[in-house]
C-alpha positions in Angstrom: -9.5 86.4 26.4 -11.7 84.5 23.8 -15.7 85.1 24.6 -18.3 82.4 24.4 -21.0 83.0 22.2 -23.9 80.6 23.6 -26.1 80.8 21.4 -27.4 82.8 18.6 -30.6 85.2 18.9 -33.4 84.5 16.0 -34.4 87.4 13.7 -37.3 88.6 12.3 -36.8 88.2 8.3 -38.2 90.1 5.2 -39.9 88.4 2.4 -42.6 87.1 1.0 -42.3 83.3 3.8 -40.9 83.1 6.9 -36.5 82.6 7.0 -35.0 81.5 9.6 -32.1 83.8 10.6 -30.0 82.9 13.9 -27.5 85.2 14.1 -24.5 85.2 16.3 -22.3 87.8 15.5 -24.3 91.8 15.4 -25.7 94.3 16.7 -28.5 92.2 18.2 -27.3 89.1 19.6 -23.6 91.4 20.3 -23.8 94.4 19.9 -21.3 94.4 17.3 -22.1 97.2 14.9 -19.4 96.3 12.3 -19.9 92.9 11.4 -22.5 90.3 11.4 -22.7 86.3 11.3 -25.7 84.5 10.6 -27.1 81.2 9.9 -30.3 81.3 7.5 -32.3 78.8 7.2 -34.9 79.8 4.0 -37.8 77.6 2.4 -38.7 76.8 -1.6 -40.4 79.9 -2.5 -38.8 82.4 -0.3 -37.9 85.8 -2.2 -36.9 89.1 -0.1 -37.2 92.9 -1.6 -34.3 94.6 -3.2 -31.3 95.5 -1.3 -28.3 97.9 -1.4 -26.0 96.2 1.4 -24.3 99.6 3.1 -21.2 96.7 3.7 -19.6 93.9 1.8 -21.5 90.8 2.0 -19.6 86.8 2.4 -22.6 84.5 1.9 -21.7 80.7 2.2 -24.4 77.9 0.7 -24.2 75.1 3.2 -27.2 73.2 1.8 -29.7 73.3 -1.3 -29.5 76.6 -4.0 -29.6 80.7 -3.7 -30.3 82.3 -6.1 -28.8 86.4 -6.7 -30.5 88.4 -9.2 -28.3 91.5 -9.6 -28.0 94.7 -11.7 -26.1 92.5 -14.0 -28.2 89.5 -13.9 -28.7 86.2 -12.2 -26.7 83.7 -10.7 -27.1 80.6 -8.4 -25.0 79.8 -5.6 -25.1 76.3 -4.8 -23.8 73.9 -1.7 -20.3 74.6 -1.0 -19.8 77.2 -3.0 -20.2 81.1 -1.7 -20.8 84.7 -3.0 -19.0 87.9 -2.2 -21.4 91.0 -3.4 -20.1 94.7 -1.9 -21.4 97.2 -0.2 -24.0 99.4 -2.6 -24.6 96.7 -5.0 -28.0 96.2 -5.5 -29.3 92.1 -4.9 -31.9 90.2 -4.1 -31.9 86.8 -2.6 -34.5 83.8 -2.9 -34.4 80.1 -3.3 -36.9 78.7 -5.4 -36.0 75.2 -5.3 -38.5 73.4 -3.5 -36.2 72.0 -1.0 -35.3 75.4 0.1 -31.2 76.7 1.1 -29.4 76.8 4.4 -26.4 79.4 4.2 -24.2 81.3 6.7 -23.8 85.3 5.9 
């Protein structure tokens, strides 16, 4: 039988200015330890630290520009189009467009 997620639980974020993260899928709002589903929600001038991801990461840009530095570089990911980066690659996310990004992960 199909379950009814009401509503997503909000999550503390890393970085340098408040994100929004609402997640719906994990291990808070779920309990669901091997996958997670979130809607972020960051402003112009957002960075977090440095990350090795212990799991593949599917990032979707729904709005406004992320930008990915990574071992190899830097790339932006912009509205409509998304990012697949796995597990022990180092990233770091931030949008430093004024107008901020909204993105699923």
């Amino acid at each position: 039988m199909p379950q009814l997620i009401e509503r997503p639980t909000r999550i503390e974020s890393a970085g340098n200015k408040p994100k929004i993260i609402d997640e719906y899928v994990g291990r808070v709002n779920t309990k669901e330890a091997t996958l997670s589903i979130a809607k972020m929600q960051s402003p112009g001038g957002w960075v977090e630290p440095g990350q090795r991801p212990a799991f593949d990461e599917y990032t979707v840009v729904l709005a406004g520009t992320l930008t990915v530095k990574h071992e190899g570089g830097t790339m932006t990911v912009r509205a409509g189009q998304g990012l697949l980066t796995r597990a022990g690659e180092w990233i770091q996310y931030s949008t430093p467009d004024p107008s901020g990004a909204e993105y699923v992960a």
